[in-house]
TORTI-389376 format. One record per atom (N, C-alpha, C, CB): atom name; z, x, y; residue in one letter. Coordinates in pm, whole numbers, plus 32768, in hexadecimal, padded with zeros to 4 digits. Glycine has a CB too. Layout:
N
ATOM | atom | w | u | v | type
ATOM | CA | Z | X | Y | A
...
END
This chain:
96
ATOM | atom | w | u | v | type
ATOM | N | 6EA1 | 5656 | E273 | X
ATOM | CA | 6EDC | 56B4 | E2D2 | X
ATOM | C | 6ED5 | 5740 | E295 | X
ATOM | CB | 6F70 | 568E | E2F4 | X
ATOM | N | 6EAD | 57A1 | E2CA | X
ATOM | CA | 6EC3 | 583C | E2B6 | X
ATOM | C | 6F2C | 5884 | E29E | X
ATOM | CB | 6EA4 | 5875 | E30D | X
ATOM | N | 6F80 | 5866 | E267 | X
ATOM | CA | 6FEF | 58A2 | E22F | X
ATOM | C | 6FF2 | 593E | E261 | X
ATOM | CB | 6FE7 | 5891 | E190 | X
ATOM | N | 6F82 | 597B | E254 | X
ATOM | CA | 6F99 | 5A1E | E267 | X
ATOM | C | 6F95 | 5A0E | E30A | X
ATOM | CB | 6F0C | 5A98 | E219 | X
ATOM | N | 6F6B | 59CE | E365 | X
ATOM | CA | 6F6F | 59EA | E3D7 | X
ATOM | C | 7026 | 59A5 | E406 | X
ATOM | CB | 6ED9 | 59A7 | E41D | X
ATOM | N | 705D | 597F | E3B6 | X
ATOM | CA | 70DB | 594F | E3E6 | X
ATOM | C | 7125 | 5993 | E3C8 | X
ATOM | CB | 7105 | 58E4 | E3CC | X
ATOM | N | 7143 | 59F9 | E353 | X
ATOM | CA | 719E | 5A3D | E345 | X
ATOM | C | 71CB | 5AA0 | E39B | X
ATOM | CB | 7191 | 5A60 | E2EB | X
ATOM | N | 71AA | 5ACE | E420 | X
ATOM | CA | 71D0 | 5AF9 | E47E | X
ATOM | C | 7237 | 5AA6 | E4DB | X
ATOM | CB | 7169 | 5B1A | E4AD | X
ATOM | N | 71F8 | 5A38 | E4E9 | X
ATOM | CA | 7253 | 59D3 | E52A | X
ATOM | C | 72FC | 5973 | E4D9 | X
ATOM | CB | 71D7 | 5963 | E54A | X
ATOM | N | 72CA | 5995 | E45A | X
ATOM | CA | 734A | 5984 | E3F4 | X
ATOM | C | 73B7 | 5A0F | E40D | X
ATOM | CB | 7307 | 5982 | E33A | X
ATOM | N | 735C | 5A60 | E3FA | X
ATOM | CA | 73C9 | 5AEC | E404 | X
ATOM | C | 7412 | 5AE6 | E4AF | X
ATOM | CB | 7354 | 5BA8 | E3EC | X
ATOM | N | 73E2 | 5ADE | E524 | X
ATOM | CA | 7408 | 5A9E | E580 | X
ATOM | C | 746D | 5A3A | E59E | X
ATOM | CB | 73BC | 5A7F | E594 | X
ATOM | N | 7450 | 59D6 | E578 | X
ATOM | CA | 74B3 | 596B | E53B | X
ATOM | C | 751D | 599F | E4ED | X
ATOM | CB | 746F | 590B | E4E4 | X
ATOM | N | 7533 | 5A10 | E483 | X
ATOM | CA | 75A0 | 5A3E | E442 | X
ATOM | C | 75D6 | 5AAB | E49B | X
ATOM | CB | 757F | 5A69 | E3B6 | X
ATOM | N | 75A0 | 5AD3 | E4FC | X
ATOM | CA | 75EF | 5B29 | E537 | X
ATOM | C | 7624 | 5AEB | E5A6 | X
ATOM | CB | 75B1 | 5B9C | E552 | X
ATOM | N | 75F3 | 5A7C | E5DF | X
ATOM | CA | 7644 | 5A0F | E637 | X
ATOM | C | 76CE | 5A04 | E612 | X
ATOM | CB | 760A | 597F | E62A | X
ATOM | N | 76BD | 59C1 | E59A | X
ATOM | CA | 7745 | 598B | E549 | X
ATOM | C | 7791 | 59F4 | E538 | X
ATOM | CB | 7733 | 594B | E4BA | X
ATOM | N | 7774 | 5A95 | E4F4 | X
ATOM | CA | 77AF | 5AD3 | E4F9 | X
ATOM | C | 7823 | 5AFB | E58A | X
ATOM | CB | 775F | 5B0F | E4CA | X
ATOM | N | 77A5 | 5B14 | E5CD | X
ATOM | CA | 7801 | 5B17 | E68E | X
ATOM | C | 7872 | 5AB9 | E690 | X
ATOM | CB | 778F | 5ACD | E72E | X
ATOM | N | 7843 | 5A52 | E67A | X
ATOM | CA | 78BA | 59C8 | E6A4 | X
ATOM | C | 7912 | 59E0 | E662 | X
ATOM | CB | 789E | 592A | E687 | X
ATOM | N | 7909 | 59F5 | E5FB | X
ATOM | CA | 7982 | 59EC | E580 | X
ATOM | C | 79B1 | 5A68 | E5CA | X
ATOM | CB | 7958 | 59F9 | E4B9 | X
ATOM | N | 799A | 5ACC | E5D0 | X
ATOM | CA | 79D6 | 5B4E | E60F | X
ATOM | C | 7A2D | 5B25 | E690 | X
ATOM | CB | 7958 | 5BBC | E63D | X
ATOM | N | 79D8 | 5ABD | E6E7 | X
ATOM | CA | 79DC | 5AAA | E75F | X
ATOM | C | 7A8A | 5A31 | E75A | X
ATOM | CB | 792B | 5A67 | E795 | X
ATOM | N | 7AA7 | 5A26 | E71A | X
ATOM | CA | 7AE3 | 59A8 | E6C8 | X
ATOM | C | 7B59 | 59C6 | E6C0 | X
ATOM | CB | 7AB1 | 5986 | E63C | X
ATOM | N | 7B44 | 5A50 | E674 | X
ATOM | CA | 7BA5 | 5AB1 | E62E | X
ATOM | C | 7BF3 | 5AE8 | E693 | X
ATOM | CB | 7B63 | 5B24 | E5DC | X
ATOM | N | 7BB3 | 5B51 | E70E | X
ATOM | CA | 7BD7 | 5B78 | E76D | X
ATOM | C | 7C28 | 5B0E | E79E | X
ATOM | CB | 7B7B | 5BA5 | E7B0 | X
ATOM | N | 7BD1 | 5AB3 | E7D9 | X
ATOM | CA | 7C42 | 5A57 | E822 | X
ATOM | C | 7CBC | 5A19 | E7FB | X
ATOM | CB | 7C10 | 59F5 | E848 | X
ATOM | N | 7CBE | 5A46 | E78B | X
ATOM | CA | 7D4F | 59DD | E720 | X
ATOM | C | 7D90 | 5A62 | E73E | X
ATOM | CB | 7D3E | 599A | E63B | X
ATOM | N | 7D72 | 5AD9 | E727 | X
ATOM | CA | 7DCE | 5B49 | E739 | X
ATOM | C | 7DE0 | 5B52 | E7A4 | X
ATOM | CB | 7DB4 | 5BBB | E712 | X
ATOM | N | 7DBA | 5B28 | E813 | X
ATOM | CA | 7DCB | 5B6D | E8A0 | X
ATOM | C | 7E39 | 5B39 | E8AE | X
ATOM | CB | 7D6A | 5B58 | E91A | X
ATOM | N | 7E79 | 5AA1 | E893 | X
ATOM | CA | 7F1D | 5A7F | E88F | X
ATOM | C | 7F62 | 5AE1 | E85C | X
ATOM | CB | 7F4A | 5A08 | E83D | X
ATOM | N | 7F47 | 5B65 | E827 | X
ATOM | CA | 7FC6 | 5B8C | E80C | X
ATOM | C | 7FD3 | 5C0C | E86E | X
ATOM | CB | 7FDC | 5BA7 | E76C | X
ATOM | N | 7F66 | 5C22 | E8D1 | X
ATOM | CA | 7F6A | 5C81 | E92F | X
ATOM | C | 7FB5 | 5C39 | E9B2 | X
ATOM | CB | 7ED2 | 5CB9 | E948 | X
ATOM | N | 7F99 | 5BB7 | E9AD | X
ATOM | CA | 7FF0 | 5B63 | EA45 | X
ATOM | C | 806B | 5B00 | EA14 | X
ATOM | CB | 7F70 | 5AE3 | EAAA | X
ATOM | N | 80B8 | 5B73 | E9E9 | X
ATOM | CA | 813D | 5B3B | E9BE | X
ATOM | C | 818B | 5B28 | EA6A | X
ATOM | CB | 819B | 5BBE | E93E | X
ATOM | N | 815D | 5AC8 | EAAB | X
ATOM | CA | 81AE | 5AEF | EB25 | X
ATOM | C | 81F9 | 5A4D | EB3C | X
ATOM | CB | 813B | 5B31 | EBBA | X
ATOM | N | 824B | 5A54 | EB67 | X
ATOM | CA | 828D | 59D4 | EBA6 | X
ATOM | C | 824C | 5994 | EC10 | X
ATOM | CB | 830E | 59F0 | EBDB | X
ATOM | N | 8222 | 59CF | EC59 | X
ATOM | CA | 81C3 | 59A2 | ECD0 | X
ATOM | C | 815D | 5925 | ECB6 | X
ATOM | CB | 8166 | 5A21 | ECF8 | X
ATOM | N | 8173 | 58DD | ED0E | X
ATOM | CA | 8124 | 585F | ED43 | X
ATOM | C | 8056 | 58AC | ED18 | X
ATOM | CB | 815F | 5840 | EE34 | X
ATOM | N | 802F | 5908 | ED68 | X
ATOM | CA | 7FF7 | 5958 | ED2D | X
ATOM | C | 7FCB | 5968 | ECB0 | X
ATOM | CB | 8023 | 5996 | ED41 | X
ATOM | N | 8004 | 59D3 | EC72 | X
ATOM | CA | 803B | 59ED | EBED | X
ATOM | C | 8018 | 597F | EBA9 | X
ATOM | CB | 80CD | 5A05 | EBE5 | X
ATOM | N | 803F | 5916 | EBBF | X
ATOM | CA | 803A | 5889 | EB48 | X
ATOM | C | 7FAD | 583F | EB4D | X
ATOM | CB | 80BB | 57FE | EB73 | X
ATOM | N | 7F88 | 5838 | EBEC | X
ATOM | CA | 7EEC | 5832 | EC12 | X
ATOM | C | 7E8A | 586E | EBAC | X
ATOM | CB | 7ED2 | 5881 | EC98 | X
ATOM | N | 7E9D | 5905 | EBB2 | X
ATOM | CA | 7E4F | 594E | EB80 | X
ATOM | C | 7DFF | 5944 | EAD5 | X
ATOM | CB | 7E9A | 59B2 | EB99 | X
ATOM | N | 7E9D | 5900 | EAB7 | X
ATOM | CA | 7EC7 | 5902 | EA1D | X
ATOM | C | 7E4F | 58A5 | EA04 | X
ATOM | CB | 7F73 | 58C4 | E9E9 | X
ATOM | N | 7E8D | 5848 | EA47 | X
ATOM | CA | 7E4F | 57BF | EA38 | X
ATOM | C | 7DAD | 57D3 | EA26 | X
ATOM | CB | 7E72 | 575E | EAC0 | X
ATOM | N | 7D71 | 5808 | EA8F | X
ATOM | CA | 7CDD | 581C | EABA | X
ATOM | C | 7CD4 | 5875 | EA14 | X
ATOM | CB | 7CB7 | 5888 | EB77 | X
ATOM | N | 7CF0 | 58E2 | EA13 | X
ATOM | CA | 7CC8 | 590E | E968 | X
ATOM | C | 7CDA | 58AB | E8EE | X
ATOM | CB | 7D29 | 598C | E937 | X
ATOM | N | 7D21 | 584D | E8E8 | X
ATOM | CA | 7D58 | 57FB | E898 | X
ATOM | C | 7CD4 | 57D2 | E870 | X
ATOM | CB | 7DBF | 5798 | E8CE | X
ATOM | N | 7CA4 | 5778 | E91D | X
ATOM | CA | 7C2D | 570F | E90E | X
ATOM | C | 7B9E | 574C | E8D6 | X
ATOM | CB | 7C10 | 56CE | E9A5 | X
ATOM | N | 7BB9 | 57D1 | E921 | X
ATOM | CA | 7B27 | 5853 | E8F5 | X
ATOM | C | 7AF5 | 583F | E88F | X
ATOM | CB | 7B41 | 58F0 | E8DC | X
ATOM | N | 7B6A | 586A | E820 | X
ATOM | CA | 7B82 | 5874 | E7B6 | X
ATOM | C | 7B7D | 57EA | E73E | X
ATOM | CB | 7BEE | 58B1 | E7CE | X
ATOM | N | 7BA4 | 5794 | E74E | X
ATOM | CA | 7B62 | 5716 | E72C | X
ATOM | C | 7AF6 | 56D4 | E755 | X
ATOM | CB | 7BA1 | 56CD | E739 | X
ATOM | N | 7AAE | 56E4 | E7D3 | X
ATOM | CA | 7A17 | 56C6 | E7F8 | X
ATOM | C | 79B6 | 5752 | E7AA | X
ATOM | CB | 7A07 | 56C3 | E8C5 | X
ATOM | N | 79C7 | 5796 | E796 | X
ATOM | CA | 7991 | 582F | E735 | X
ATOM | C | 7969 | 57F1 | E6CD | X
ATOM | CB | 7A09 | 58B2 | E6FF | X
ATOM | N | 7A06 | 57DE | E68A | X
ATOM | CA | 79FB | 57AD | E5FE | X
ATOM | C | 79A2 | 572A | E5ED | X
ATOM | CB | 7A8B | 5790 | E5C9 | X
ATOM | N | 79B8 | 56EB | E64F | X
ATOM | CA | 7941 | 5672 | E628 | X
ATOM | C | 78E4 | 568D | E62F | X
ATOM | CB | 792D | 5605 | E662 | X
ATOM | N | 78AE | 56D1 | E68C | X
ATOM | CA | 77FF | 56F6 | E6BE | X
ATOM | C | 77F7 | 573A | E637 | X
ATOM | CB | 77D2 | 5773 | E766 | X
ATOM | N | 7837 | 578A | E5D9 | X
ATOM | CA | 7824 | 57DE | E58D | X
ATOM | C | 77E9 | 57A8 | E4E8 | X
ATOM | CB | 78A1 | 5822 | E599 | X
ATOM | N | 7844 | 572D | E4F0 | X
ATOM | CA | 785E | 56BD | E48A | X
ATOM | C | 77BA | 5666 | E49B | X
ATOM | CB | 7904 | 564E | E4BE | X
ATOM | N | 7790 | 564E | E500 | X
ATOM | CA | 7727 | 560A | E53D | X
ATOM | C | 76A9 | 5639 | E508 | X
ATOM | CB | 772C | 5617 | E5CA | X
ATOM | N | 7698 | 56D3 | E51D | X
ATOM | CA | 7641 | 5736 | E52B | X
ATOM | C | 762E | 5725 | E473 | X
ATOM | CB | 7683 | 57D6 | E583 | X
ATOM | N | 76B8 | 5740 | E446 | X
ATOM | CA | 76A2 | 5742 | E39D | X
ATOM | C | 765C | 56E1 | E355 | X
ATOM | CB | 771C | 573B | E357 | X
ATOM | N | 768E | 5668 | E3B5 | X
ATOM | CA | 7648 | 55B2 | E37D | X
ATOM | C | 75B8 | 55EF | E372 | X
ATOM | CB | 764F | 5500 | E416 | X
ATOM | N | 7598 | 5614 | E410 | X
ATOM | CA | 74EB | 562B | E41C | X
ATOM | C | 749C | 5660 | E3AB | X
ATOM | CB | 74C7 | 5694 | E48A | X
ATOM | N | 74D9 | 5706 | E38A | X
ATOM | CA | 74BF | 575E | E302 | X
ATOM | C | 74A7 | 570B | E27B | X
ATOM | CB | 7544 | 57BE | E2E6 | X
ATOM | N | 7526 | 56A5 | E271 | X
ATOM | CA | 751D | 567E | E1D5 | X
ATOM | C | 74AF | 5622 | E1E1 | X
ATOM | CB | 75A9 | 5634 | E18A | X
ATOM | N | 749E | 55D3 | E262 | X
ATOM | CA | 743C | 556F | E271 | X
ATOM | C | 7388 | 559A | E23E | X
ATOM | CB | 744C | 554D | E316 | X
ATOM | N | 7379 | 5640 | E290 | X
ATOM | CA | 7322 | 5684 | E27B | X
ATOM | C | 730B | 56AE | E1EF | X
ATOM | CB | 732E | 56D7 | E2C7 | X
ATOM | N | 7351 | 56C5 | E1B4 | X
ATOM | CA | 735E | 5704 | E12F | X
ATOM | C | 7358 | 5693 | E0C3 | X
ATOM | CB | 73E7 | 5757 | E123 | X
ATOM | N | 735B | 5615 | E0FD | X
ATOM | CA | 7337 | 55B2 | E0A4 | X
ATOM | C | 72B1 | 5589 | E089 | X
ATOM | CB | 7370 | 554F | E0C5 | X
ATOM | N | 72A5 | 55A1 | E11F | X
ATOM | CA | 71EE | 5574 | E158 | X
ATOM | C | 71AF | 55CB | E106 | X
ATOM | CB | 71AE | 5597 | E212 | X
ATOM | N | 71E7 | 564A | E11C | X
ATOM | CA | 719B | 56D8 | E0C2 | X
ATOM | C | 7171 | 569D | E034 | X
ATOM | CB | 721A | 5771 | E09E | X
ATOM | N | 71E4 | 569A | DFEB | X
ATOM | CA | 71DD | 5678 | DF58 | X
ATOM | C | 71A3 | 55FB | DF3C | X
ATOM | CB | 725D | 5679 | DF1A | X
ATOM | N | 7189 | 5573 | DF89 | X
ATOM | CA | 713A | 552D | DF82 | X
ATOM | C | 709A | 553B | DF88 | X
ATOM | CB | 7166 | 54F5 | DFC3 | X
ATOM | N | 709F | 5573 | DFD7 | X
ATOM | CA | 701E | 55A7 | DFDB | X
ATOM | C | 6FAD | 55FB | DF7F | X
ATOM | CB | 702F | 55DE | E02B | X
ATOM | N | 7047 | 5655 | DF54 | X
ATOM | CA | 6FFF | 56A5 | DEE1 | X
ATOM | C | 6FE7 | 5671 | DE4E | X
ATOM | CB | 704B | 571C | DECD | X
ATOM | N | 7056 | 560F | DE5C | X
ATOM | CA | 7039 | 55B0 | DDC8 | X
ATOM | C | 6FA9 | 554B | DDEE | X
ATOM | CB | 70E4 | 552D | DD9F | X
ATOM | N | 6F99 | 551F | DE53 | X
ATOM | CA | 6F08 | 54E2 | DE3F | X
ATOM | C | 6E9B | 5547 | DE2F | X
ATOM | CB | 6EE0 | 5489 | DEB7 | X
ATOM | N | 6EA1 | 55B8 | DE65 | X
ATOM | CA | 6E62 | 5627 | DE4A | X
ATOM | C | 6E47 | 564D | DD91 | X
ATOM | CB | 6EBF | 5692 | DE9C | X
ATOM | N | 6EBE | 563C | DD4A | X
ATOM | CA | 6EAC | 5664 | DCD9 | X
ATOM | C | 6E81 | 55D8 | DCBE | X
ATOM | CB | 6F1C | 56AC | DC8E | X
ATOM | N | 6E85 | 5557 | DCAB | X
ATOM | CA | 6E66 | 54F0 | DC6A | X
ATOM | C | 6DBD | 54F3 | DC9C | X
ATOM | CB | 6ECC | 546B | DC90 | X
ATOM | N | 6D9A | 54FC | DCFD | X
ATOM | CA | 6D0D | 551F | DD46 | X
ATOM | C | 6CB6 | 556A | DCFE | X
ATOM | CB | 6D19 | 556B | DDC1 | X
ATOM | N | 6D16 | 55FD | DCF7 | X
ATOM | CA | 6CBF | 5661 | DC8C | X
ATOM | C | 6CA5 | 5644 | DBC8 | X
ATOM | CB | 6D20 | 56FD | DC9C | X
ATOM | N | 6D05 | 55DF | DBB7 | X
ATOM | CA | 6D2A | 55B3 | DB45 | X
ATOM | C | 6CC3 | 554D | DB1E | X
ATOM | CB | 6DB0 | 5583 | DB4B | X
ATOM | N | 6CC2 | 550C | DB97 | X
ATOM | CA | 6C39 | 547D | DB6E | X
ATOM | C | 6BE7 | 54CF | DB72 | X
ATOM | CB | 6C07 | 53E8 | DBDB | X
ATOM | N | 6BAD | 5517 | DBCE | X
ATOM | CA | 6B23 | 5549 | DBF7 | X
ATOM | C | 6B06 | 55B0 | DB52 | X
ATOM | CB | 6B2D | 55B9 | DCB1 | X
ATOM | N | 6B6E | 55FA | DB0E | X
ATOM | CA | 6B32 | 562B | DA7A | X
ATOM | C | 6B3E | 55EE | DA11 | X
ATOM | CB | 6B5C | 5698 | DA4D | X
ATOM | N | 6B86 | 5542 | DA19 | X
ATOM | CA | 6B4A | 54E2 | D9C8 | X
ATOM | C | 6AC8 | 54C2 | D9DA | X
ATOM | CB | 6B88 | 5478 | D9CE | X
ATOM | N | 6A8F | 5490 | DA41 | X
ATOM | CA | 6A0C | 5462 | DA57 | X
ATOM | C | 699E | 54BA | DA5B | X
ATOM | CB | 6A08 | 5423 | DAC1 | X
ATOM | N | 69D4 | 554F | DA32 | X
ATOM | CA | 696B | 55B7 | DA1F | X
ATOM | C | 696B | 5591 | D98A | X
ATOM | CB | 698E | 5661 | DA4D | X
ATOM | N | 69E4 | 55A7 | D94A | X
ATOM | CA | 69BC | 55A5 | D8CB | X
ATOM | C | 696D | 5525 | D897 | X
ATOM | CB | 6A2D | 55BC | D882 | X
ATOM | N | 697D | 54DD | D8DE | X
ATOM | CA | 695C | 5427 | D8AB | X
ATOM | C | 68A9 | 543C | D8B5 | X
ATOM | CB | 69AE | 537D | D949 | X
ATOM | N | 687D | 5484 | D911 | X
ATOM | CA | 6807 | 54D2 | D96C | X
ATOM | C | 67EC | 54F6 | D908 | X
ATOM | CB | 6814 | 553D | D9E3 | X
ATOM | N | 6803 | 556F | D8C0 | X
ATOM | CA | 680A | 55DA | D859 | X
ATOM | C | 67B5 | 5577 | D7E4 | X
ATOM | CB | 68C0 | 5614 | D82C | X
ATOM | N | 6802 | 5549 | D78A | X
ATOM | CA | 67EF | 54E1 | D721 | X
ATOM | C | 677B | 546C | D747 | X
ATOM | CB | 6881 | 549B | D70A | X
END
């Protein structure tokens, strides 16, 4: 896989998570703007409550994806070095 053509779509992905988590944040605070007694009021709460915990998961989700990627990355690059590693044994073996 092309690693340089993905790092656009990683940075993407971190600014997702960033939003949500923001998005998360807002909604946990917005309970303290609908301090109301109202049937309403408690509705409202509620709906930010859920916002705000469906955020945080999508957010949590998004992160799984990243570390998942970032594993693939570093896997990859270690066969890369073991690759480049055989290939200047068997030069030198060549060599001699």
């Amino acid at each position: 896989m092309d690693w340089l053509n993905q790092d656009p779509i990683i940075e993407k992905i971190q600014n997702k998570i960033n939003n949500l988590r923001n998005a998360a944040y807002i909604a946990d605070k917005g309970k303290d703007v609908i301090i109301q007694n109202s049937k309403a009021g408690i509705e409202k709460y509620t709906e930010f409550k859920i916002r705000a915990v469906d955020y945080t998961r999508f957010a949590d989700f998004l992160e799984e994806i990243l570390l998942d990627i970032n594993c693939m990355k570093e896997e990859e690059i270690k066969q890369l070095e073991e690759a480049e590693q055989d290939l200047q044994e068997k030069r030198y073996e060549a060599y001699i």
